[in-house]
N, C-alpha and C positions, 0 to 999 in steps of 0.2 A: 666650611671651606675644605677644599679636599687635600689633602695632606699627600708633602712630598711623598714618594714611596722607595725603596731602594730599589735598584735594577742597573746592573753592570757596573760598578767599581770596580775595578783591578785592585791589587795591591790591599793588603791589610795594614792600614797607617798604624804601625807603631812603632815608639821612642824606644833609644836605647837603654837597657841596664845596665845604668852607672849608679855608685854611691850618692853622687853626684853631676851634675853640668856640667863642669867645668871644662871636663875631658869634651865633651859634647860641644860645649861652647867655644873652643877652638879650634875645633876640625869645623866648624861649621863655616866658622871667619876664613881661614887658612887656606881651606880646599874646596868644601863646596860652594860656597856662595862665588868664590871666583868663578869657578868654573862654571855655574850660571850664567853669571854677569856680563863675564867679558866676549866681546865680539859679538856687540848684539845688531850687532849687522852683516853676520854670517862672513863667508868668504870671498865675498866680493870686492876686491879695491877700489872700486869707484864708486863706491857708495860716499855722499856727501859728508862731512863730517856733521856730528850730530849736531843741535840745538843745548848749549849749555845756559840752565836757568841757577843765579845766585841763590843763597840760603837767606831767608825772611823770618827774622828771630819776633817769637810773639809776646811784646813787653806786657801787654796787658796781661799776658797769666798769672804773672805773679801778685796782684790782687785775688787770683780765685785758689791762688796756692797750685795750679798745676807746671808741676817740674818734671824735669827728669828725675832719673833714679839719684845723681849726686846732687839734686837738688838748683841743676843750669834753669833756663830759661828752653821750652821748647821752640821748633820750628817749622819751618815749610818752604817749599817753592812752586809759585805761579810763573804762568806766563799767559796771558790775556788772550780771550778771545776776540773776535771779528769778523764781520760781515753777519751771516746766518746765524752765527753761531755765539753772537756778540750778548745774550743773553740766554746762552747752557754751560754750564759745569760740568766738571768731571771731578772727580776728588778719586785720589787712590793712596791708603793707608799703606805706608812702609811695613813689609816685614823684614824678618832676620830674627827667626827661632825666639827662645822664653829661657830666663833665669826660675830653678826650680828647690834655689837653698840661697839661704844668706849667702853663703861664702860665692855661689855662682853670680849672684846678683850684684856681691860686693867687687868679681872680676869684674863684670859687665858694665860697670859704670864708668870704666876706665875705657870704654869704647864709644863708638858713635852710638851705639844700639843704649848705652845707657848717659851719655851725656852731649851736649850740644857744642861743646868744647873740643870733642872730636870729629864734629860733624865736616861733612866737605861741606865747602865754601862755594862749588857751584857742583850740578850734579847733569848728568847730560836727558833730555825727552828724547826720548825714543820709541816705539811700541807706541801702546796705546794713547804715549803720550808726546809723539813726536806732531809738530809742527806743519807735514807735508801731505798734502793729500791725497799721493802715490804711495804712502807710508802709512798711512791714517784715515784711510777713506772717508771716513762716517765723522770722526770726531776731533781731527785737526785742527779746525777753527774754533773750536770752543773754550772757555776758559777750562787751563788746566792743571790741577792742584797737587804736588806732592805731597803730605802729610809725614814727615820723619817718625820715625820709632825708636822713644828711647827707655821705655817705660818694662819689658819684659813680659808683658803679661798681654797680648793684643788689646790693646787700650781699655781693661778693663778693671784696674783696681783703683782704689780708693784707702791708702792707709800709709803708713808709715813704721820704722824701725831707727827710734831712736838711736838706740846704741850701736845699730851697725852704721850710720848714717847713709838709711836707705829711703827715700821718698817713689811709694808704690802708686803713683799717681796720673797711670792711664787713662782713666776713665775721665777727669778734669783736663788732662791733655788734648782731649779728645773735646770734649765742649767747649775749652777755650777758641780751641782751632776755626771750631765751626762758626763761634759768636764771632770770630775776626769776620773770615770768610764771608758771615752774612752782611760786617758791617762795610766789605767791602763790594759789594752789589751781589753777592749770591741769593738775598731775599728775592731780589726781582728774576731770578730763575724760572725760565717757561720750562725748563727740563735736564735733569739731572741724571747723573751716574755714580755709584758710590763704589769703588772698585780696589782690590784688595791682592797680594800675590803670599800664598805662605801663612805665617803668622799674619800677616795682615789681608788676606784670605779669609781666615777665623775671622780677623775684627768685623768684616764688611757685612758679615753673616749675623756677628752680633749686635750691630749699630743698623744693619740694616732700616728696620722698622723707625729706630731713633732720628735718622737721615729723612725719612720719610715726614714724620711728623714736625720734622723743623719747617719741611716745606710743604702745608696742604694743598694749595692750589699749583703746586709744580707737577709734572708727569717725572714721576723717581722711579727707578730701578734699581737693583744692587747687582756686580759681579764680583763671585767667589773663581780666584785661581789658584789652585792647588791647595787650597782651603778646605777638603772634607778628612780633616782627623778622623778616624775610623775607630771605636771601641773595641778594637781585634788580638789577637792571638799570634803572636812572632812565629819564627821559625821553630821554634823551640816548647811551644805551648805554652809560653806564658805568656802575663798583661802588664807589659814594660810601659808601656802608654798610658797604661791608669795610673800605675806607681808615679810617674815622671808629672802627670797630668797633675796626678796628687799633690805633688808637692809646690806646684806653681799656685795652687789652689790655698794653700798652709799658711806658703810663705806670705802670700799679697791678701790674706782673708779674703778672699772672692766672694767665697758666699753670703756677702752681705751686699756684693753687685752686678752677679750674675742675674739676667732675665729671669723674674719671678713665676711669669708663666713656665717654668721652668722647676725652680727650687722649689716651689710649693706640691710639689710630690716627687721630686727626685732628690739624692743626694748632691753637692756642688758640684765635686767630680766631674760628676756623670753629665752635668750642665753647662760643660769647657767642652765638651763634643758636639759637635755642629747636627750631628744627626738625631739629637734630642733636641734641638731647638728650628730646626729648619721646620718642623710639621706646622711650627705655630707662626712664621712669619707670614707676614699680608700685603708686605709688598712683593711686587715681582721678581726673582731669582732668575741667577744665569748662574750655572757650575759649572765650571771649563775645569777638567783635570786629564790627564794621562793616565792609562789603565794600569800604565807601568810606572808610575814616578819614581825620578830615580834616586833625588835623597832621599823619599821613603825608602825605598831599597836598602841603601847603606847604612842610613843609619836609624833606621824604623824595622823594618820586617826580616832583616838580617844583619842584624848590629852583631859585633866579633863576639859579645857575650852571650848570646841566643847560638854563636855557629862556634863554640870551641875548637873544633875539630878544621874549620875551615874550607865546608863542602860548597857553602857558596860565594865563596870568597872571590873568585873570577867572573860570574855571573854579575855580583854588584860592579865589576871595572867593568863590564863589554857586554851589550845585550845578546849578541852573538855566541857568547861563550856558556848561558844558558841552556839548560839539557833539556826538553821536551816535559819532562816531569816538574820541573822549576817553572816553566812558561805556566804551564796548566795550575801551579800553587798560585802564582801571583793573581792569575785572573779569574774574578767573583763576581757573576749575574747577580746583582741587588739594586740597580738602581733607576729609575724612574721621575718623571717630574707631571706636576697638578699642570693645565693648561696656559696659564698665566708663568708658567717658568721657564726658563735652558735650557739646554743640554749641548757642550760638545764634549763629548769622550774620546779621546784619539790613542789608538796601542801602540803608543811611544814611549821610551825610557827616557824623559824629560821633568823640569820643573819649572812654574811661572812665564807660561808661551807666551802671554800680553804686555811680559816687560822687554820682550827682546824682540826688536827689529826682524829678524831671520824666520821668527817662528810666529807672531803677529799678520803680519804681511809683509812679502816680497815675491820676489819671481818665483823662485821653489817653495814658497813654505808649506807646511803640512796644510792636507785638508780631507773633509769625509766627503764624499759625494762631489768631488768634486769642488768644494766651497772651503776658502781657507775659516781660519779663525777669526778675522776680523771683520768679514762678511757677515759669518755666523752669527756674531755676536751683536753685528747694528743693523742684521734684519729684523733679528728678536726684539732690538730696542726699539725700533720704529714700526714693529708692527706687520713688515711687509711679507712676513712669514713665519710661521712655528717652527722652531730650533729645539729635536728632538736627535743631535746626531750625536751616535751612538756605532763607533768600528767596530768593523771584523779582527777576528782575532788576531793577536800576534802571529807570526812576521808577515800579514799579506797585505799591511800599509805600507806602500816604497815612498812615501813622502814624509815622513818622519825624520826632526832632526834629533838623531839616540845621539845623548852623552856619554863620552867614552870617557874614562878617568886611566888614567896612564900606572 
């Protein structure tokens, strides 16, 4: 099988050096993730108000033991498919970053990211998962699944911490979800999407094959959105990313359920990086990232402890404020894809384009050649063309929507 290759990834994904999360974990709640999130229908007032889907707690987990981190009941939200689409799925695994120490993992429980107790009670479809076929072209009518994340670790561990009263139990969160799902007609799926933004990005890359083999005679695909963690080097020359990666690796004993095609010649570590496990998936892949992401930026490739001095400290608020020699750091020729995979790479300072309305589709949204993202993404899935899009360099995309942080 011919193996992913790298060619063109921007940005060198790496975590910041902290002692710990903590610090990490609440700039992420506070600042970035809003600032993601909100307004995911761009600047337009007349845009309809979204599609709000209730929270669907899954009581059978707790026969398989899969909890959140304080030990709730996990959950999810549906909203049914119809007409054509009356039997295809979509499933997209929540991100929102990793606890990487007891004590981060013991904040994190006290959030939605770690317990279901904090969860919203209804959450709005939008993007790839909105309702409207002006909005959703390809995959509006299809059943469509939010999967919460409250586990820390992209749905992949398997253990527990007695004494801190910590339950590391993604990887069971994660098959619970799916045994519902199936028992609620996802078996009879003629064709599936397993899709991912972030830390849950990572997960869809790692369940990918798993999705797959739940359903053999389905036509499955997986998408990674801002899902390629990168093994790299900060501003600074060091590997804040391995250290940080390390310790989510410690704390949840991964290496006893990370992809073995994987551990059986690498270290665990090194097996929580997407680009050591992407050679050997066999299902079909689509990797949607920004050459510029821009929480990698802040808090990956120039976290305040890699930049003491503060030289790029304006660069991470404003793509514009960027010096010619910063553009040319972030963006690295390496990435590439086998025939049967994705690609759109766009030189925008963005993160997670497929969960937000504005950058998904709509009138302006980003595109390469002319094709936005969601185009992109359901020609690849149906076939009607190979998605090999790959931008020119920063700044001669004018459809880009950059994050600015105030």
């Amino acid at each position: 099988m011919a193996k992913l290759l790298m060619w063109f990834l921007g940005v060198f994904f790496v975590l910041t050096k902290l002692v710990d999360s903590y610090e990490f974990e609440e700039f992420f709640y506070n600042k970035t993730e809003g600032a993601f999130l909100e307004s995911v229908y761009g600047a337009s007032a007349a845009a309809p108000p979204p599609l709000m889907i209730g929270l669907t707690i899954i009581h059978g987990a707790a026969a398989r033991g899969a909890v959140c981190l304080d030990g709730t009941l996990p959950g999810y939200h549906i909203h049914r498919g119809y007409g054509s689409g009356a039997n295809s799925w979509l499933i997209q695994l929540e991100g929102g970053g990793w606890c990487n120490s007891v004590r981060s993992c013991v904040y994190r429980k006290k959030t939605r990211r770690g317990s279901s107790n904090y969860m919203e009670k209804q959450i709005p479809f939008v993007g790839i998962l909105s309702n409207r076929a002006e909005e959703n072209p390809d995959f509006y009518n299809w059943n469509r699944v939010k999967v919460r994340y409250c586990d820390g670790a992209s749905f992949t561990g398997d253990s527990e911490d007695k004494a801190a009263g910590l339950q590391y139990r993604g990887k069971r969160i994660y098959q619970a979800a799916m045994e519902e799902l199936m028992s609620k007609g996802m078996r009879y799926a003629k064709q599936a999407l397993l899709s991912g933004c972030s830390a849950g990005g990572l997960a869809s890359i790692m369940h990918c094959d798993d999705f797959s083999n739940l359903l053999p005679h389905t036509k499955v695909k997986c998408l990674s959105d801002a899902g390629l963690f990168m093994d790299a080097n900060d501003v600074s020359g060091g590997h804040a990313i391995r250290d940080f990666f390390g310790g989510v690796v410690k704390t949840q004993s991964l290496q006893n359920t990370l992809p073995r095609t994987c551990t059986n010649h690498l270290d665990a570590t090194s097996c929580f990086f997407p680009q050591n496990l992407i050679g050997n998936i066999r299902t079909p892949l689509f990797l949607l990232n920004t050459a510029y992401d821009s929480w990698q930026l802040q808090e990956s490739l120039a976290p305040h402890t890699a930049d003491p001095h503060g030289l790029w400290h304006d660069c991470t608020l404003n793509n514009e404020r960027c010096s010619p020699s910063q553009i040319q750091f972030l963006q690295v020729k390496r990435f590439a894809a086998s025939r049967q995979n994705g690609l759109f790479i766009n030189s925008c300072f963005a993160h997670c384009q497929s969960e937000r309305q504005d950058t998904w589709f709509s009138d302006n949204s980003p595109t390469i050649n002319n094709k936005p993202i969601a185009l992109a993404v359901g020609d690849w899935y149906f076939d009607r063309s190979g998605v090999k899009a790959i931008d020119c360099a920063y700044p001669c995309d004018r459809t880009c929507h950059n994050l600015v942080f105030k």
